[in-house]
C-alpha positions in Angstrom: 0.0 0.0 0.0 1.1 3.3 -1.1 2.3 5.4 2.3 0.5 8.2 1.8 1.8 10.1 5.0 4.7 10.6 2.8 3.0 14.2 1.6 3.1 15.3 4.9 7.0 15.0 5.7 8.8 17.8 6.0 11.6 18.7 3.6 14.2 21.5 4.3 15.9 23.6 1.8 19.0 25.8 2.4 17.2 27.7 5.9 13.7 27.1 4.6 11.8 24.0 6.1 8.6 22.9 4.6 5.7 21.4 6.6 4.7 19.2 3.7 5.0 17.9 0.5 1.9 20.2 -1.5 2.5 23.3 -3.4 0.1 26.2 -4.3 0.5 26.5 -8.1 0.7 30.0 -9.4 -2.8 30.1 -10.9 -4.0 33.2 -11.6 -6.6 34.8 -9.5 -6.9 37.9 -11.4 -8.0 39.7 -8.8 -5.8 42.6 -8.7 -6.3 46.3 -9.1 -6.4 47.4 -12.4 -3.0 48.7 -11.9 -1.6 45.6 -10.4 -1.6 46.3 -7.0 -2.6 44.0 -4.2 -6.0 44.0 -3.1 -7.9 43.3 0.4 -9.9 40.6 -1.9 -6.1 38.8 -3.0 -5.1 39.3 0.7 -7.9 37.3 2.0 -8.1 34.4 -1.1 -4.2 33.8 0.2 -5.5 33.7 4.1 -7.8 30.6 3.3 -5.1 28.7 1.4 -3.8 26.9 4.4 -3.3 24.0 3.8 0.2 23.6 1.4 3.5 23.9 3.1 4.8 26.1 -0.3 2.6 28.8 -1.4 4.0 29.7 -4.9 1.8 33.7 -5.5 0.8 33.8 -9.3 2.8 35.5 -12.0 3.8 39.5 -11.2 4.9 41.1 -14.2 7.8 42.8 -14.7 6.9 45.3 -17.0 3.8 46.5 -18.3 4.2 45.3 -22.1 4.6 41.6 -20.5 0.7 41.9 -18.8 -1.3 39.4 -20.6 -5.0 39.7 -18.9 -6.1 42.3 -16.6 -5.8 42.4 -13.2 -2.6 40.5 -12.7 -0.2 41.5 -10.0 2.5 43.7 -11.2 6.4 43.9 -9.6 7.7 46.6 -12.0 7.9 49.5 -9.0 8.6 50.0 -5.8 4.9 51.1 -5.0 4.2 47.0 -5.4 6.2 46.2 -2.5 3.5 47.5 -0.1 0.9 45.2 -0.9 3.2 42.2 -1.4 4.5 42.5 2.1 1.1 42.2 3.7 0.6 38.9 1.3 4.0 37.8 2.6 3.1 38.0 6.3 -0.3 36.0 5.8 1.6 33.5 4.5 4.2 33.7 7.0 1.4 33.6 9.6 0.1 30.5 7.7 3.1 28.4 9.2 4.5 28.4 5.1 7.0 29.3 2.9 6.3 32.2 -0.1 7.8 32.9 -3.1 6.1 35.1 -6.1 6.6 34.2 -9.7 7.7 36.9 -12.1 7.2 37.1 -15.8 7.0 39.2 -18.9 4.4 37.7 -21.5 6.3 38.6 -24.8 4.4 37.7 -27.7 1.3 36.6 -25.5 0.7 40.5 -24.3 -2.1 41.8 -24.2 -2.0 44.5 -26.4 -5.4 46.1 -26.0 -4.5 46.2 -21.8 -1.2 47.6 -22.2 -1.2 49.2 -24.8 1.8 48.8 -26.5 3.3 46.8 -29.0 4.0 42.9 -28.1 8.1 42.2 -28.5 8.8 38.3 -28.3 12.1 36.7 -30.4 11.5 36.9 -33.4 8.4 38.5 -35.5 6.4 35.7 -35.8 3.0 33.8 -34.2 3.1 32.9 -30.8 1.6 29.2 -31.8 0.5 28.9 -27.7 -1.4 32.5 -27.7 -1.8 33.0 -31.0 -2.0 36.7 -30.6 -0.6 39.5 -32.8 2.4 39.3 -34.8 5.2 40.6 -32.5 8.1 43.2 -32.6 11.6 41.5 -32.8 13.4 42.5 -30.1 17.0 44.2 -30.4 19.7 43.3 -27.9 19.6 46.3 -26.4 15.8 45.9 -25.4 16.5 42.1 -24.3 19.0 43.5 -21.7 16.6 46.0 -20.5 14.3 43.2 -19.7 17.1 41.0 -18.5 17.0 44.0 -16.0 13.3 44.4 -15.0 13.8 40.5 -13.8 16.3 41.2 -11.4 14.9 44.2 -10.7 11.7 42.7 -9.6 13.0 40.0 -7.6 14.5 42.6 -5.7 11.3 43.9 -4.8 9.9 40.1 -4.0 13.0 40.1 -1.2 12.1 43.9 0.0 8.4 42.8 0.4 9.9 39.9 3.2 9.0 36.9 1.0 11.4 34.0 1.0 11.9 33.3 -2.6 11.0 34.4 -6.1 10.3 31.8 -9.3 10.7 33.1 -12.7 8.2 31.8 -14.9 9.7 30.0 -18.8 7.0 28.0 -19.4 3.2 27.9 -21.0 4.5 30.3 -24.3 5.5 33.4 -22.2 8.6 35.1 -23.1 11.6 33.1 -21.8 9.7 30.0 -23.6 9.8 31.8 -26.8 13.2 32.6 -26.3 14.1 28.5 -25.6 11.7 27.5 -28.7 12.4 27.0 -31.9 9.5 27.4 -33.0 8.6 31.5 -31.4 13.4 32.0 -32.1 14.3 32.2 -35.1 17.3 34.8 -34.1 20.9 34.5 -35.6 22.8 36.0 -32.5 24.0 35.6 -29.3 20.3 34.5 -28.5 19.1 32.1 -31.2 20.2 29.2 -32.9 21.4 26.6 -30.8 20.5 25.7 -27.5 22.8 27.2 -25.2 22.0 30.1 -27.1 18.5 29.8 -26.8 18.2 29.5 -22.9 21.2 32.4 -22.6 18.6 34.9 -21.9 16.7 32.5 -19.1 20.4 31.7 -17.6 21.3 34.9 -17.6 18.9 36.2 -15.5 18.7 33.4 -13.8 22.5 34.3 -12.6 22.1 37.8 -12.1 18.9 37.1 -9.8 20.9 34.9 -7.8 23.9 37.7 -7.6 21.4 40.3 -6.9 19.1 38.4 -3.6 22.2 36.8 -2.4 21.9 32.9 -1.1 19.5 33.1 1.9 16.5 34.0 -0.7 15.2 30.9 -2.2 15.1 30.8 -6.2 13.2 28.5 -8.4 12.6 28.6 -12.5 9.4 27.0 -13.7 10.8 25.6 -16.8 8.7 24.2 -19.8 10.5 21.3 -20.4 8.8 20.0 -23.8 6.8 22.4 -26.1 4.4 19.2 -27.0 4.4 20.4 -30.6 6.3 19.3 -34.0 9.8 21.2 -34.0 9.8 22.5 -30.6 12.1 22.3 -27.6 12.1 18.6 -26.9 12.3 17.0 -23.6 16.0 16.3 -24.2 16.5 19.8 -24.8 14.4 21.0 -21.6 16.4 18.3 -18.9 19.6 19.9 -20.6 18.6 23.1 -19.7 17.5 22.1 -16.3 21.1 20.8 -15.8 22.4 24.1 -16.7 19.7 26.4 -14.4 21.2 23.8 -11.4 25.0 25.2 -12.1 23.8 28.5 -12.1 22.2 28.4 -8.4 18.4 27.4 -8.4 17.3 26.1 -5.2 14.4 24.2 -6.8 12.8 23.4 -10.2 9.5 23.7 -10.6 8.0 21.8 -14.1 5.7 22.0 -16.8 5.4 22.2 -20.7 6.5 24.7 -22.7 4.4 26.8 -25.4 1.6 24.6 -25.4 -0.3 25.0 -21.8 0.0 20.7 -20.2 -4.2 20.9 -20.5 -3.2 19.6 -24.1 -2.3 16.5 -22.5 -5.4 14.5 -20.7 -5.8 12.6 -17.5 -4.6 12.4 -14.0 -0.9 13.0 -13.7 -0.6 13.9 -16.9 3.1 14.9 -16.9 4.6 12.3 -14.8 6.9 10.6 -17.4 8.3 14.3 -18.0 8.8 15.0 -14.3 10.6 11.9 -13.7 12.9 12.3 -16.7 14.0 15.6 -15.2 14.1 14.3 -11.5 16.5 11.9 -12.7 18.5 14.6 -14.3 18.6 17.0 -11.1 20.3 17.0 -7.6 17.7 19.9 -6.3 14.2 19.3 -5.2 11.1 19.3 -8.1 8.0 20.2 -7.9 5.6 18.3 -10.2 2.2 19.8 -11.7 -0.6 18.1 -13.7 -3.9 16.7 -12.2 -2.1 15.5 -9.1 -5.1 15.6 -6.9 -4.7 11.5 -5.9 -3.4 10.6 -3.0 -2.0 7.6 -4.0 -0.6 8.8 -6.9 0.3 11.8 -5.5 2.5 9.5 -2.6 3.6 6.9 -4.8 5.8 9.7 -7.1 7.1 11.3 -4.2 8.2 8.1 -2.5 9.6 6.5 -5.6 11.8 9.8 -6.0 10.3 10.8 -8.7 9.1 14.4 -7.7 9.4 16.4 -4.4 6.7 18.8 -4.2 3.0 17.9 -5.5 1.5 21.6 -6.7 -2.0 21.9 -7.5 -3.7 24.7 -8.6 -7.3 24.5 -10.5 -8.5 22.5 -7.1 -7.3 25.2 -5.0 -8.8 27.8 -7.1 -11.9 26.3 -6.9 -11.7 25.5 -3.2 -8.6 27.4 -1.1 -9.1 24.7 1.7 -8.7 21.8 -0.4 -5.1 20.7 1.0 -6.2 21.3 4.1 -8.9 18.6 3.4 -6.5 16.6 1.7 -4.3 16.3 4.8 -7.3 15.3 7.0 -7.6 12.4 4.9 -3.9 11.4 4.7 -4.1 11.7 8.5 -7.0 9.6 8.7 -6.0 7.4 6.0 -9.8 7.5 4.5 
């Protein structure tokens, strides 16, 4: 029989020790203000949510043109720090560990909310949003944005959280820089594959320069675009392998351009999560209909993933670890 108490050992990484094995996903609540500031309304969604040891706060975006639907939480200034630091102590108060995702949409923008024009790659489709055609963007621009990552983690550490994930997965920008199907660039950033994650490495090393080591840091890293010509699995476990010699704490997984709803069923992604687990030292966090127990148990205690996250159920119902746990404890 699978031993489900498994999910509720504790795991410690670096200074950070985690009262169980479930994660918060960073779905989107979209319940922001219009200018992406955090509301009483967020605030209290994030009081009810318990239940998981890692609460992982949906995406912030760095910059206005990388806002893809309204009422997202933004990091791009200093008057975001505020809000996030009241989020940060709920959580704290919650007996768990925080971290906020960042990200800059690219090519899947919004362009009628921001009102400017979408950048990505290279000027073509975004085959995951299928939005405008986007502006190229010059090296110049790709540094500036390089910037607004770090810059935003910085405010994620000021706002007393204890980590920050940036977000290359589900078609946003840093996947369209790792595809080949959204980079079709000839320089330092297109082409082969070490050219293709150089942006994503990048700022994953300057991140990790800029918070220092007692600030947890995680990617969430597509790790197959589930399309014809895309990054491959392969390709996604290589650049895992690079993201750990450049200082992650954690790896967080998913698919890359195309959103893992594509593929159908519970744990829908576990051949993908155990591929990578086998590739990495640091701890994994697995994603895709994980609500079973069993299943949920028997991945963790075969090694093959370290953190469950689940986010539609929690959406739905922000008590449903807690739930969960009650069950595990009661072995119903």
């Amino acid at each position: 029989m699978t031993n489900r108490s498994i999910l509720l050992a504790n795991l410690t990484v670096k200074n950070f020790t985690f009262q169980n094995r479930y994660a918060c996903a960073p779905f989107d609540i979209a319940t922001a203000s219009e200018d992406g500031l955090v509301t009483e309304e967020l605030l209290s969604i994030y009081e009810q949510r318990k239940g998981p040891g890692l609460i992982i706060v949906e995406q912030a975006a760095v910059a206005r043109q990388g806002q893809y639907r309204e009422r997202l939480i933004y990091v791009d200034r200093d008057e975001c720090i505020e809000g996030l630091s009241k989020m940060a102590d709920i959580i704290h108060k919650n007996n768990q560990i925080g971290v906020v995702q960042i990200n800059h949409a690219g090519s899947a923008a919004d362009i009628n909310l921001t009102g400017m024009e979408a950048v990505a790659p290279s000027a073509v489709v975004n085959p995951g949003s299928k939005r405008s055609v986007p502006r190229e963007l010059t090296v110049d621009k790709i540094h500036e944005i390089r910037k607004q990552f770090v810059d935003a983690a910085l405010r994620v550490k000021k706002a007393g959280f204890d980590g920050v994930e940036i977000h290359n997965c589900h078609g946003f920008l840093l996947t369209q820089f790792l595809s080949p199907l959204t980079n079709l660039r000839t320089d330092e950033y297109g082409g082969s594959l070490e050219n293709r994650s150089r942006l994503l490495l990048e700022i994953t090393t300057e991140v990790r320069e800029a918070v220092g080591e007692d600030f947890l840091l995680l990617v969430r890293l597509g790790l197959d675009d589930l399309l014809p010509g895309g990054l491959t699995l392969e390709e996604g476990c290589k650049v895992a392998e690079m993201l750990e010699k450049a200082g992650i704490d954690m790896l967080d997984t998913s698919s890359g351009i195309l959103p893992p709803m594509v593929l159908k069923g519970p744990a829908m992604l576990r051949d993908m999560i155990r591929t990578v687990k086998s590739r990495v030292n640091v701890p994994v966090i697995g994603a895709g209909e994980l609500e079973n127990i069993d299943i949920a148990a028997d991945m963790v205690e075969k090694g093959e993933v370290d953190f469950i996250a689940l986010g539609r159920p929690i959406l739905k119902q922000p008590n449903f670890v807690e739930e969960l746990i009650e069950k595990i404890k009661n072995q119903v």
